[in-house]
Every structure is written in C-alpha cells, then in structure tokens.
C-alpha positions as CSV (number, residue, x, y, z in Angstrom):
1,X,117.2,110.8,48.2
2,X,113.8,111.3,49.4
3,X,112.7,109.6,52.2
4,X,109.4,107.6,51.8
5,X,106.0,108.9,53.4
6,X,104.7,108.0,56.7
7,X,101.8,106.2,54.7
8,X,104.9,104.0,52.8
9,X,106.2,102.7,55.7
10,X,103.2,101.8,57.1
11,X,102.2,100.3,54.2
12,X,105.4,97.8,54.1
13,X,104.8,96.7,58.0
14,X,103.6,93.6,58.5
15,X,99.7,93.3,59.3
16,X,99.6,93.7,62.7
17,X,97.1,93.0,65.4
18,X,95.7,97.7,65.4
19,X,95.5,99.4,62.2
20,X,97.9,102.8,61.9
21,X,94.9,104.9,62.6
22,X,94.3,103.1,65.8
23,X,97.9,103.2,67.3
24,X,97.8,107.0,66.0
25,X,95.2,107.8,68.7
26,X,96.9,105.9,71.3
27,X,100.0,107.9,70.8
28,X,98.5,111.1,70.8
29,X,96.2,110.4,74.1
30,X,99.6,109.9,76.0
31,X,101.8,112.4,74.7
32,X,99.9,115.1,76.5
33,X,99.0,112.9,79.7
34,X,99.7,113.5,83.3
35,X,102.4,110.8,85.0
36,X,102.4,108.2,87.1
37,X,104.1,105.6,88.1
38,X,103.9,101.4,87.9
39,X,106.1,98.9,89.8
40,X,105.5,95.4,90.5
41,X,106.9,91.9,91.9
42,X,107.5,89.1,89.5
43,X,107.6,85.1,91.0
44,X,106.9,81.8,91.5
45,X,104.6,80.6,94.3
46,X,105.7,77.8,96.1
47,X,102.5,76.7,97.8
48,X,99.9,79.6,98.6
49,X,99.2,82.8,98.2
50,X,100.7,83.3,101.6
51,X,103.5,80.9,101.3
52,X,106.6,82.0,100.5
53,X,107.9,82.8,96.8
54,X,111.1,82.3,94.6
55,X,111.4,85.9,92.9
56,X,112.7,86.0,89.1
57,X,115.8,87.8,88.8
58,X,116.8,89.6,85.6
59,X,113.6,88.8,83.9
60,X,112.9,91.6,81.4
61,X,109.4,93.3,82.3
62,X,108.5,95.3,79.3
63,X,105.5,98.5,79.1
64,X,103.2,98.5,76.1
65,X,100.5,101.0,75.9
66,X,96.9,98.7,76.2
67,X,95.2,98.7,72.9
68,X,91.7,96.5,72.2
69,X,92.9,95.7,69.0
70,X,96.2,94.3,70.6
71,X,94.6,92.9,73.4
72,X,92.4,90.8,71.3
73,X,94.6,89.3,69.1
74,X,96.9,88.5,71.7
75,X,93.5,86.6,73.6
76,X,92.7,85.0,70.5
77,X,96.5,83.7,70.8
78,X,95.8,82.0,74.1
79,X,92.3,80.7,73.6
80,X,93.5,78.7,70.9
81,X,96.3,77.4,72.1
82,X,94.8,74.2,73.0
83,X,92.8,73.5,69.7
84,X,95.9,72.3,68.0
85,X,99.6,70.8,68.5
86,X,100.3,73.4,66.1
87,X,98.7,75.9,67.7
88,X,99.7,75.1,71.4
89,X,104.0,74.8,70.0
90,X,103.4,78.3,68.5
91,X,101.5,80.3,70.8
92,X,104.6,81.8,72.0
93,X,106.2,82.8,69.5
94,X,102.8,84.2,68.0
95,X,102.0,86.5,71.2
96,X,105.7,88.1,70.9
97,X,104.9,88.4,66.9
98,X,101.9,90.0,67.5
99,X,103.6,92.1,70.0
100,X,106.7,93.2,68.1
101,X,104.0,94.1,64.9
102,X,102.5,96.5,67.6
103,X,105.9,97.9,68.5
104,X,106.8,98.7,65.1
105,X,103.4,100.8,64.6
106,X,104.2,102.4,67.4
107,X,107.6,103.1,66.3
108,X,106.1,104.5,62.8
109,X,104.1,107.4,63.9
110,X,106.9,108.4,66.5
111,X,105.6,106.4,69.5
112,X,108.8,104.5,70.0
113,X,109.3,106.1,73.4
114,X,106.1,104.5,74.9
115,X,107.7,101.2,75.1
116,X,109.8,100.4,77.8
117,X,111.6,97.7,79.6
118,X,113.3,97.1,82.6
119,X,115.1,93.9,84.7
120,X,113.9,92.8,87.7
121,X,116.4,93.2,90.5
122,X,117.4,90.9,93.1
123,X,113.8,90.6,94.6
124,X,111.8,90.5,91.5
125,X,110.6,93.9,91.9
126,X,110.3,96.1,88.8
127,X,109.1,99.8,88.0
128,X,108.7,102.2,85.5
129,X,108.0,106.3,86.1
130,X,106.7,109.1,84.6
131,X,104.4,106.7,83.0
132,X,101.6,108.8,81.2
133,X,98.1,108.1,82.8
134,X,96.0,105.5,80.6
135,X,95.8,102.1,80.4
136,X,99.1,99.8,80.2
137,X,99.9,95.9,79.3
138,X,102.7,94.7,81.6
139,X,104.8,91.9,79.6
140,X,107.0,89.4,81.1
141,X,108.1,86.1,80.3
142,X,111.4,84.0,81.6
143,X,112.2,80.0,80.0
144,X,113.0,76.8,81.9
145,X,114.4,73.7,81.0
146,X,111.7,71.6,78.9
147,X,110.9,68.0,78.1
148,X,107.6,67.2,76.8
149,X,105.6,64.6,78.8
150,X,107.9,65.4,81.7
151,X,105.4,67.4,83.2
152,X,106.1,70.7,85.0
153,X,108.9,70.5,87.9
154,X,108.6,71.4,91.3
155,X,108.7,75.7,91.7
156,X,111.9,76.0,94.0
157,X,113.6,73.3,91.4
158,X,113.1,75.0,88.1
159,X,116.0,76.7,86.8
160,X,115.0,80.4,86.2
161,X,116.3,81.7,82.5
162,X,114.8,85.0,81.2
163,X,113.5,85.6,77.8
164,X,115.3,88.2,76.8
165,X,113.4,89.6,74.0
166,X,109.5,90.5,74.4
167,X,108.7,91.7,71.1
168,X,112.2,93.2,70.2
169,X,113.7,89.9,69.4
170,X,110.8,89.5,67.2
171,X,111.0,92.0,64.3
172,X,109.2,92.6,61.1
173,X,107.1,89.4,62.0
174,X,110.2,87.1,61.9
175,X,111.1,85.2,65.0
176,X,114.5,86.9,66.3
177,X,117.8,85.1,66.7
178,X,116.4,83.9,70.5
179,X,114.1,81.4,70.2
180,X,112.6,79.4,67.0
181,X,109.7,77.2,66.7
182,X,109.9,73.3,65.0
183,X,111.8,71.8,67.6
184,X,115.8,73.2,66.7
185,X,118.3,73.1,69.5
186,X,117.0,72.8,73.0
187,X,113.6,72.8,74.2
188,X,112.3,75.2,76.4
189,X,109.2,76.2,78.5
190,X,108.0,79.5,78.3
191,X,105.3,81.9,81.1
192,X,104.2,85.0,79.5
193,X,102.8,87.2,81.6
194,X,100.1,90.2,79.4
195,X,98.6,91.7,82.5
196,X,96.0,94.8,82.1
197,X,96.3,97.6,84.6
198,X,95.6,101.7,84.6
199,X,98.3,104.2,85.9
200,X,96.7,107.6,87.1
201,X,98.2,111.2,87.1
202,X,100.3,111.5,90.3
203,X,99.6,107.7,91.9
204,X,101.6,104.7,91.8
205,X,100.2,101.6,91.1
206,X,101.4,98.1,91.7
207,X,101.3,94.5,90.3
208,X,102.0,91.4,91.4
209,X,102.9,88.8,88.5
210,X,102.8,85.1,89.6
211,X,102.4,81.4,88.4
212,X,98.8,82.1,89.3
213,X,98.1,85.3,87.0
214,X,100.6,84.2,84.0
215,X,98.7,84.6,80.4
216,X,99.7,81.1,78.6
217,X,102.8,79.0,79.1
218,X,104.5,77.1,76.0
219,X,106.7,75.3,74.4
220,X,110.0,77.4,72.6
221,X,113.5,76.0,71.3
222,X,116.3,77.9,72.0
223,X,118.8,78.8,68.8
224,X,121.5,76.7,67.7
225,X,124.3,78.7,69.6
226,X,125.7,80.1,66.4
227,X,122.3,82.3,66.5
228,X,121.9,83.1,69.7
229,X,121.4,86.1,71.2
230,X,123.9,88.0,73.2
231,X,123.9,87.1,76.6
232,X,123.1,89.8,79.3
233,X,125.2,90.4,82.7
234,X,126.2,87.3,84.8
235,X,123.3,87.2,87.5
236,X,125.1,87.7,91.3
C-alpha cells in the first residue's frame, strides 16, 4: 500500500497558525546550525523581585522553534482574551491548539526532533542542550485550584499542579484527554508562559519564568477522571 505524499498529509492537518512552506524553512535553518545551550528557573514571586520565590517542581518546560506566524497567532490569542467570556474561558485551550497544529507541521516535514521538553527539578531549574542556534519559544504552564470570583490566592498558598501536556495533549486540533473547556469536572487556573529568546553557537543562555513574565492566565476544567491523563511520578 502506498503511502500518501508529503503534500497529502499536509493537506489533511488542521489549519494551523504557519503554512507548510514556512515551517519548511524553519527546519532546514536549524538542521545545519551550530549548538547552544538554554536553561532557566521557573516560579512564583512572593513579594519582589528580590524577595524570595516558591519554585515549580515537575512543571513541564517544553522548546518550540520561534516562528512569526506562530508567534502571532498565539498574541492574537492573548490580546483577545478579554473581549469576550468566551474568549477569556478558551484562551487556554486555544494557545496549546495553536501550539500542537505547529507541532504536527513540524512533525510533517521531519522536524519532530526540534521539539523538546523537559521537568523542572527540585529548584525549578530547567535546560535543554545542543540546542541549534536561532530563535526559540520557551512554553510552560502548571494549574491551581480555581473558583471564579474567588480571586487569586496568596503565592506560598496556591497548590502547584503542572499541566502536563503543552501542545501534545492537544492533537489534531482536539483538546487532549487533560483538560476540556465548558466547565466539566473541576475548575482550574491555568499560567502559560510563551517567552521569546535566541540561543547562539557555543553560549548558554538563561531565562527566568515568573508570575511577572507569564503570557495569559485562564480558566481550564480538568477531565472527568475516566479521561484523564496518566499521572506522572509522585513529586518527593
């Protein structure tokens, strides 16, 4: 049985936020780049920039290669998040739609290695190598306990539970068997962190994701727990 072209499966993805030809380019650049390396620090301020912090552990951190096209949809995402109720209880689940559509581009033309993610450790430190020298989105997110018109707790008292899919619980356009939007099961808050940054040949570079950077922060509800996702190691 012959397998279908490269155009064919394009073809059938969904309409994503870059066009085949663009992601194309992006693959190529980096496949013959020079590496680097990008590590970071993901947590919660408690008062200052100089005050101490509460670091996110086992937070997935995951590496997608910058693209305008990407990077505008995703900013269309979060400036109209406020324009609507229906807008602002989806604009999660859009940016990791819009994110997973990229991935599977990527995946198409044989760019699957380029995204990559990792857990922060104990510390909330992170870091990828032999990253290829170009420019980078750094995606994070992690969920807390949620009750609208409660208002946002206190840092230190917020109970800390990752998102653990950032595009790859998100396939084909579909939201994955994570988190689903209309208010099913329990509701949960949601900071997503899309932070720009360039890696060059033979340097490393580093990041520091806080409540101060974060992209947008949202409204998801966790799966019925029939769907849910499998859980990942018990945190120390």
């Amino acid at each position: 049985m012959r397998r279908p072209g490269l155009a064919l499966v394009l073809a059938l993805l969904p309409l994503g936020p870059a066009s085949p030809e663009e992601v194309g380019v992006v693959v190529r650049r980096l496949a013959g780049a020079e590496p680097g390396q990008l590590w970071g620090r993901l947590g919660l301020e408690e008062e200052s920039p100089e005050g101490p912090s509460t670091p996110l552990i086992g937070a997935p951190v995951t590496l997608y290669p910058d693209l305008p096209a990407v990077h505008a949809e995703l900013e269309s995402i979060r400036r109209t998040a406020r324009e609507t109720a229906a807008n602002y209880e989806t604009a999660v689940r859009r940016s990791l739609a819009a994110l997973a559509a990229y991935r599977a581009r990527l995946e198409a033309v044989e760019g699957a290695q380029l995204v990559r993610t990792h857990e922060t450790d104990r510390t909330g430190f992170f870091a990828f190598e032999a990253v290829p020298e170009g420019e980078w989105l750094v995606v994070a997110a992690h969920s807390t306990s949620y009750r609208p018109g409660q208002g946002r707790k206190p840092q230190a008292a917020r109970r800390q539970e990752p998102v653990r899919a950032l595009g790859g619980g998100v396939r084909a356009g579909r939201v994955g068997p994570g988190f689903l939007p209309g208010g099913r099961g329990e509701a949960k808050e949601v900071d997503l962190w899309i932070y720009r940054v360039r890696v060059s040949a033979g340097q490393a570079v580093g990041v520091r994701l806080t409540d101060r950077n974060r992209w947008l922060t949202g409204p998801s509800w966790e799966a019925p727990r029939e769907e849910k996702a499998p859980q990942g190691p018990v945190r120390p």
